[in-house]
C-alpha positions in Angstrom: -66.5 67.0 63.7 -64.3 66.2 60.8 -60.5 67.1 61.8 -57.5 67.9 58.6 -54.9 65.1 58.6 -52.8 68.0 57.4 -50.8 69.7 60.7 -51.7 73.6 60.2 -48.1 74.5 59.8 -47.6 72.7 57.3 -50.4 73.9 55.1 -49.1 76.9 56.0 -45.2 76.5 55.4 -44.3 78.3 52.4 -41.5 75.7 51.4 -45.0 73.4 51.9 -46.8 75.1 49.3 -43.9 75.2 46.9 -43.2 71.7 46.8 -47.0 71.0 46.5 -46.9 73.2 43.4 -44.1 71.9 41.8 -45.4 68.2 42.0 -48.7 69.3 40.8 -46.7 71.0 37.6 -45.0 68.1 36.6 -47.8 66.1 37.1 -49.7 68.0 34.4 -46.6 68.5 32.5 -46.2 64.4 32.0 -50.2 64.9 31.2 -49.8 67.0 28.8 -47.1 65.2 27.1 -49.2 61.7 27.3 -51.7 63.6 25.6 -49.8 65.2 23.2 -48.0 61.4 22.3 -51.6 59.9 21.1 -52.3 62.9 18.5 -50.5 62.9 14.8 -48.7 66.4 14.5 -46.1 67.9 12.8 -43.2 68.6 14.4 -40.9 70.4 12.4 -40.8 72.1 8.9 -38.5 74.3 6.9 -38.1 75.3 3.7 -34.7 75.1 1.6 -33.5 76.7 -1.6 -32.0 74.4 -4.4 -30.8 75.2 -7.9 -34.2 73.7 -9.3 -36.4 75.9 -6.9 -38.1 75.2 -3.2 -38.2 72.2 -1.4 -40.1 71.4 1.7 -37.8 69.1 4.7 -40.4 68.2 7.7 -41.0 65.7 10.1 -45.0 64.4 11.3 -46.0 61.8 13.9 -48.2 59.9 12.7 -50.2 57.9 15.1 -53.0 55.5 14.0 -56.1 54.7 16.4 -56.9 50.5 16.6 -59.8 50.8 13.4 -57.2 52.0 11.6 -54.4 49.8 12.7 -56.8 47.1 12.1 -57.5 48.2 8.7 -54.0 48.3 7.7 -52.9 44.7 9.2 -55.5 43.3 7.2 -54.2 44.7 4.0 -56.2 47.8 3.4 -54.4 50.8 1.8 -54.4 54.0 3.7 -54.2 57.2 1.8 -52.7 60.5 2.9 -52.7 63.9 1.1 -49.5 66.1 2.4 -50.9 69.6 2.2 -49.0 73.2 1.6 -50.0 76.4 1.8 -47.6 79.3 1.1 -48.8 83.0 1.5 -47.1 86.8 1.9 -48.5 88.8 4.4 -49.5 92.4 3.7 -50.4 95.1 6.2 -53.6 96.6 4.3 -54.8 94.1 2.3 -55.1 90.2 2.4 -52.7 87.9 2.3 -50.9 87.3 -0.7 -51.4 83.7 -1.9 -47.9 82.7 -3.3 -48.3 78.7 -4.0 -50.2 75.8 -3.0 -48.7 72.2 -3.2 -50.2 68.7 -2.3 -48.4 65.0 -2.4 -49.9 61.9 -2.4 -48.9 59.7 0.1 -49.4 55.7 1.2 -49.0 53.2 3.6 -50.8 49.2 3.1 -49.2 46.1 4.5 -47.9 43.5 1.8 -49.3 39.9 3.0 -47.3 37.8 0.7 -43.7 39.7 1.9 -45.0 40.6 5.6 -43.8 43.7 5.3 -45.3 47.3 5.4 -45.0 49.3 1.9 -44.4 53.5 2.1 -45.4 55.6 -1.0 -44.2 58.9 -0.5 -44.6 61.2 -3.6 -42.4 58.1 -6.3 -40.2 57.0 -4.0 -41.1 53.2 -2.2 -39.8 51.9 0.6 -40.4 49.1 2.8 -40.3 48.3 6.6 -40.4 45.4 8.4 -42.4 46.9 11.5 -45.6 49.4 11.7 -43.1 52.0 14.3 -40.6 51.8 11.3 -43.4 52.3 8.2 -44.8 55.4 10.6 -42.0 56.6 10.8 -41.0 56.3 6.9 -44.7 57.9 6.2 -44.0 60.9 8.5 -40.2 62.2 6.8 -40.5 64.4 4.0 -37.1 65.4 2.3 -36.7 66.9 -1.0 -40.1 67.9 -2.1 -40.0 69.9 -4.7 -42.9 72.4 -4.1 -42.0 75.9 -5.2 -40.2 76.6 -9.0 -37.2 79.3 -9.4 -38.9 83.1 -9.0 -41.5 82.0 -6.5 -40.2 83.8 -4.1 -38.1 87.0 -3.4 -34.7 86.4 -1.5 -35.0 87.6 2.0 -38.8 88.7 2.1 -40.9 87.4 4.3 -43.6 84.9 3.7 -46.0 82.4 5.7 -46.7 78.8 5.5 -48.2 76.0 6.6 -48.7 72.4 6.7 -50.6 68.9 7.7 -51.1 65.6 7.0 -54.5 64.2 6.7 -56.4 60.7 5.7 -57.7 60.4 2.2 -60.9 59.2 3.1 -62.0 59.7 -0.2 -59.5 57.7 -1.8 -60.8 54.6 0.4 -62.2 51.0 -1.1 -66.3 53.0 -1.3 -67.9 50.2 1.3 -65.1 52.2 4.0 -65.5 55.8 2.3 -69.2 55.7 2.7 -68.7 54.4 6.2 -65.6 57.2 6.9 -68.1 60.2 6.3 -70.4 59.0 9.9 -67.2 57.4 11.7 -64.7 59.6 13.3 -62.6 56.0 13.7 -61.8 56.6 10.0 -60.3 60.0 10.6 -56.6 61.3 11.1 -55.2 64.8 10.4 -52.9 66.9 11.9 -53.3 70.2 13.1 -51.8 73.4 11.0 -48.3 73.7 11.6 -47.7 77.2 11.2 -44.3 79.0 10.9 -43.0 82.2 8.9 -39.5 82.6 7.2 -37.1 84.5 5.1 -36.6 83.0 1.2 -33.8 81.9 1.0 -31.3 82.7 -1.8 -31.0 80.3 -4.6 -27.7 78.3 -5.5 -26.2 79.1 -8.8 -27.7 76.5 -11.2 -25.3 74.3 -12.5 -24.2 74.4 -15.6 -25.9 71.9 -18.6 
């Protein structure tokens, strides 16, 4: 007969059970945030009023698996499309669709300066590590993506936004290859969030 190392009054001690629990939580909590750590998401966005219109502030983890990694080391280009959607909701009828924006974005590794190359929108930059480039890739600030008028000061509107990998915009041997492989794949989930417009700056004068 098979006897529990576990003394009876312990399993039944309620301060037992409690401390039991509360390991067991944080076990899954540092889980859960492993996890989380190996995915690309967004983890913030907001929306800000200028005198020229809307601009979109966020900031994305970007995480890349070892194909692409690999890829990128040995001086392949890896393109990203920023994608934003922007609606009004409406109580009896569908959503309003209020603006859709998308920015091309790039990381490749230079091999003559040993040094990883951002393209965000027309702005360059450089890094001299891949933590650093990620990083660069990931910070949107100032993008203009909604004109004067798009939206009415304090009303309520919708929006979202990811990040994905332009696998069509890959040299075609690794396009044709990125349709069967999910290696070649990296997008965020939706970020979701909802907000009032903002009210627009005077514009400064000519």
């Amino acid at each position: 007969m098979m006897v529990s190392s576990t003394p009876c009054c312990a399993r039944r001690d309620p301060a037992f059970r409690w401390l039991a629990a509360l390991l067991l939580a944080g076990w899954l909590a540092v889980a859960g945030s492993a996890l989380a750590s190996d995915k690309s998401t967004v983890r913030q966005a907001a929306i800000r009023a200028t005198p020229h219109g809307y601009v979109l502030d966020a900031d994305i983890n970007i995480v890349l698996n070892p194909t692409l990694e690999d890829a990128l080391t040995k001086g392949i280009n890896l393109p990203f499309l920023l994608e934003l959607e922007v609606t009004r909701p409406r109580n009896w009828w569908f959503d309003e669709d209020i603006g859709e924006a998308v920015r091309k974005q790039r990381i490749y590794y230079h091999l003559l300066l040993r040094r990883y190359v951002v393209e965000n929108g027309y702005t360059t930059q450089t890094a001299a590590t891949l933590g650093e480039a990620l990083a660069l890739l990931g910070r949107v600030e100032d993008w203009q993506m909604l004109e004067r008028g798009a939206l009415r000061t304090g009303k309520r509107y919708a929006a979202r936004l990811r990040l994905r990998l332009d696998t069509e915009q890959l040299p075609k041997p690794l396009s044709i290859g990125a349709v069967t492989s999910d290696q070649w794949e990296l997008v965020t989930p939706w970020y979701d969030w909802s907000f009032a417009a903002p009210a627009l700056p005077a514009s400064s004068p000519p």
